[in-house]
C-alpha positions as a Markdown table, in Angstrom:
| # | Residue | x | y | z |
|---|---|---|---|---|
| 1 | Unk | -36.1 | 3.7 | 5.2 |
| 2 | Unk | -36.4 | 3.9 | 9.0 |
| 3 | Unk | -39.9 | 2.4 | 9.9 |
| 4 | Unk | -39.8 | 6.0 | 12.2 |
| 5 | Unk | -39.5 | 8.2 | 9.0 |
| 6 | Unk | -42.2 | 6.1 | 7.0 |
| 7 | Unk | -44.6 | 7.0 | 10.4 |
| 8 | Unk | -43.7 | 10.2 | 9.9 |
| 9 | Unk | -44.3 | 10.8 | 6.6 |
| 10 | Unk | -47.9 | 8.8 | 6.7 |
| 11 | Unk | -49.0 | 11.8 | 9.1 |
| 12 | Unk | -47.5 | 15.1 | 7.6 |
| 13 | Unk | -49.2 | 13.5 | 4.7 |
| 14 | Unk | -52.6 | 12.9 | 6.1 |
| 15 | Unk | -52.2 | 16.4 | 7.4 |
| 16 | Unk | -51.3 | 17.7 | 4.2 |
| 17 | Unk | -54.7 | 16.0 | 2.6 |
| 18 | Unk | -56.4 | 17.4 | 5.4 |
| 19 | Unk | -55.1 | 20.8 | 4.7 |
| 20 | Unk | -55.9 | 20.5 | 1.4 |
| 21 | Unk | -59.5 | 19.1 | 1.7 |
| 22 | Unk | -60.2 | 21.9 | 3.6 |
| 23 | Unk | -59.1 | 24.6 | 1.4 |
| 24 | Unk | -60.9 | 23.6 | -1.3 |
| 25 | Unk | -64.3 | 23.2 | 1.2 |
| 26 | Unk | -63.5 | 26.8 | 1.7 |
| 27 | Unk | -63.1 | 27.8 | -1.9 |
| 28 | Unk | -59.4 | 28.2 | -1.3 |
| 29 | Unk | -58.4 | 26.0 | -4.7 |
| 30 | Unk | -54.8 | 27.8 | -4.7 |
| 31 | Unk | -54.2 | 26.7 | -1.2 |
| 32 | Unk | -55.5 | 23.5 | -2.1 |
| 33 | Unk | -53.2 | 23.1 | -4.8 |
| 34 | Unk | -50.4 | 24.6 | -2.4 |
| 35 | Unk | -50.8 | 21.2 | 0.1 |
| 36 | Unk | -51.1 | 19.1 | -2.7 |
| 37 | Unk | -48.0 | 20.2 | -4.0 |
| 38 | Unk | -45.9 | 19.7 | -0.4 |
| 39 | Unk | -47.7 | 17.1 | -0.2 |
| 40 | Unk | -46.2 | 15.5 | -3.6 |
| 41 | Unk | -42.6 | 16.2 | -2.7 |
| 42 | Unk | -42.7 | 14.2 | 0.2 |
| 43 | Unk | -44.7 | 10.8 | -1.1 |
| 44 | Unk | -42.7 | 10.5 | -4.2 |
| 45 | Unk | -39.9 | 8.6 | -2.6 |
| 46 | Unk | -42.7 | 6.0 | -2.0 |
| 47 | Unk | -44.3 | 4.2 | -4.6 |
| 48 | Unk | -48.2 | 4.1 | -3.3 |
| 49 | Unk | -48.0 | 7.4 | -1.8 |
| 50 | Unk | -46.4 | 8.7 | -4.8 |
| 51 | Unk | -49.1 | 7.1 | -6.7 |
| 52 | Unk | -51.8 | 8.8 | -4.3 |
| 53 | Unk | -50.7 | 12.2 | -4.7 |
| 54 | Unk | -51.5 | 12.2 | -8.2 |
| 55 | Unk | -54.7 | 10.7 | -7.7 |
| 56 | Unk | -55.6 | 13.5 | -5.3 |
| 57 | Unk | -54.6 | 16.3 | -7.6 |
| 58 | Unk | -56.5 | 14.4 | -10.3 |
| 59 | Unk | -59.3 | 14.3 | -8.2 |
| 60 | Unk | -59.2 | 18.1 | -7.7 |
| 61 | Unk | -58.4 | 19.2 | -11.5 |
| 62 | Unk | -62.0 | 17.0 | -12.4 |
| 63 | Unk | -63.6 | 18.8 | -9.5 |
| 64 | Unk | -62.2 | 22.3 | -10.7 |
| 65 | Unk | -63.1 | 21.1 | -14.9 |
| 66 | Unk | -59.2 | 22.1 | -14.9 |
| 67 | Unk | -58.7 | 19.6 | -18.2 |
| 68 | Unk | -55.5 | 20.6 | -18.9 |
| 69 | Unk | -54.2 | 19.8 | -15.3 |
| 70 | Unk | -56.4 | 16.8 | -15.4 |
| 71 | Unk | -54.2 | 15.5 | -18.4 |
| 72 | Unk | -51.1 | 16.0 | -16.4 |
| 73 | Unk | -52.2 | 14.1 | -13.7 |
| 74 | Unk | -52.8 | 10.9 | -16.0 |
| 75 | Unk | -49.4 | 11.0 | -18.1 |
| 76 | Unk | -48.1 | 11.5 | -14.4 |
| 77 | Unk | -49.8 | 8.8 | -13.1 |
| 78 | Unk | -48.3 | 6.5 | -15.9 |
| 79 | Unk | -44.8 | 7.7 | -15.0 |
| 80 | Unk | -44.9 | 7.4 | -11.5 |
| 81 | Unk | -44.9 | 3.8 | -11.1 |
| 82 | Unk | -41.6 | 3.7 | -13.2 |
| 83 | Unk | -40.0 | 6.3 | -12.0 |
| 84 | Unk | -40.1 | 5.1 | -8.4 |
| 85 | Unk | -39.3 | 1.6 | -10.0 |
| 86 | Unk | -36.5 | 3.1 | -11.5 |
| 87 | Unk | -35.3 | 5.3 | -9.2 |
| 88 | Unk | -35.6 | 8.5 | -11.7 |
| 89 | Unk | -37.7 | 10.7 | -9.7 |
| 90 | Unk | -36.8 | 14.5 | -10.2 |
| 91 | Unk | -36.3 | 15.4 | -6.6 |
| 92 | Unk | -38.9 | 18.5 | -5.2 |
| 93 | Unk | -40.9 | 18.5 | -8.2 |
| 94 | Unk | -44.3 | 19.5 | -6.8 |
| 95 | Unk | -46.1 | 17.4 | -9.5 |
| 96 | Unk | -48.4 | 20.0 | -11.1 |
| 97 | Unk | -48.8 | 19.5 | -14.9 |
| 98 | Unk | -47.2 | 23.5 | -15.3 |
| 99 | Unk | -43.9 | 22.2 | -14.3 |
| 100 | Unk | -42.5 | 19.2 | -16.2 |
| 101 | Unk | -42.3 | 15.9 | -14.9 |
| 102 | Unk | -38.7 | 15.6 | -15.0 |
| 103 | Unk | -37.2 | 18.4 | -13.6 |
| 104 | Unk | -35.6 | 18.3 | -10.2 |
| 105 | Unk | -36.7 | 21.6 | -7.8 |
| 106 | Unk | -35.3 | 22.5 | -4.4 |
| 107 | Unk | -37.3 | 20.9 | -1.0 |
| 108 | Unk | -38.1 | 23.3 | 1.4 |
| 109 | Unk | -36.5 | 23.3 | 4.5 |
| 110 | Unk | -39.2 | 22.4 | 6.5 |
| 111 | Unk | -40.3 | 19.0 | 4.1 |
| 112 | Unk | -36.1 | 18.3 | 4.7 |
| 113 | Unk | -36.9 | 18.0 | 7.8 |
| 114 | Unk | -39.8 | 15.4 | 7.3 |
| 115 | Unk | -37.7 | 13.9 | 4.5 |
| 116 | Unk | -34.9 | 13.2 | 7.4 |
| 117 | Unk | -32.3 | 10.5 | 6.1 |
| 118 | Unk | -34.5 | 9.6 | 3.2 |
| 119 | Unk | -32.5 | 12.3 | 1.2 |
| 120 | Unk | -29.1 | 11.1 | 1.6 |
């Protein structure tokens, strides 16, 4: 990947977290959740960030005593590593535990756009 991309992707992510953190300051869980999610699609071409994701939404399932979510975010944060490692990543999943971990969904156009070459 393009060292250009990779810069790219560090800050629509750091946006994204800042989005989120935000929301959830404001009692906006749902639009939390909604960065989080775009958020997700994005890092999980890349191991750590993929990896980071998961411990954000973890982070906000505890906060939210959402234990069902909160379960999700562990078994995901088990596959993770290995599906990066393996190249087995379902492509657009958003990474919320009501969608299963191995089903490919379609990127928005606008996280194409950040995605860039990365897709092809």
């Amino acid at each position: 990947m393009a060292n250009g991309t990779h810069v790219g992707i560090a800050a629509f992510l750091a946006e994204e977290y800042r989005a989120a953190s935000l929301a959830e300051a404001s009692g906006r869980v749902e639009r939390a959740w909604h960065h989080l999610e775009r958020a997700h699609i994005v890092a999980q071409i890349l191991l750590w960030p993929h990896c980071q994701s998961h411990w954000r939404m973890l982070g906000l399932a505890l906060r939210q005593r959402d234990w069902r979510e909160a379960t999700g975010q562990i078994a995901r944060l088990t596959l993770a590593p290995l599906g990066n490692l393996t190249g087995r990543l379902p492509v657009g999943n958003t990474g919320r535990s009501d969608v299963s971990a191995f089903v490919c969904m379609e990127i928005p156009s606008d996280l194409r756009e950040v995605l860039g070459s990365t897709l092809d």
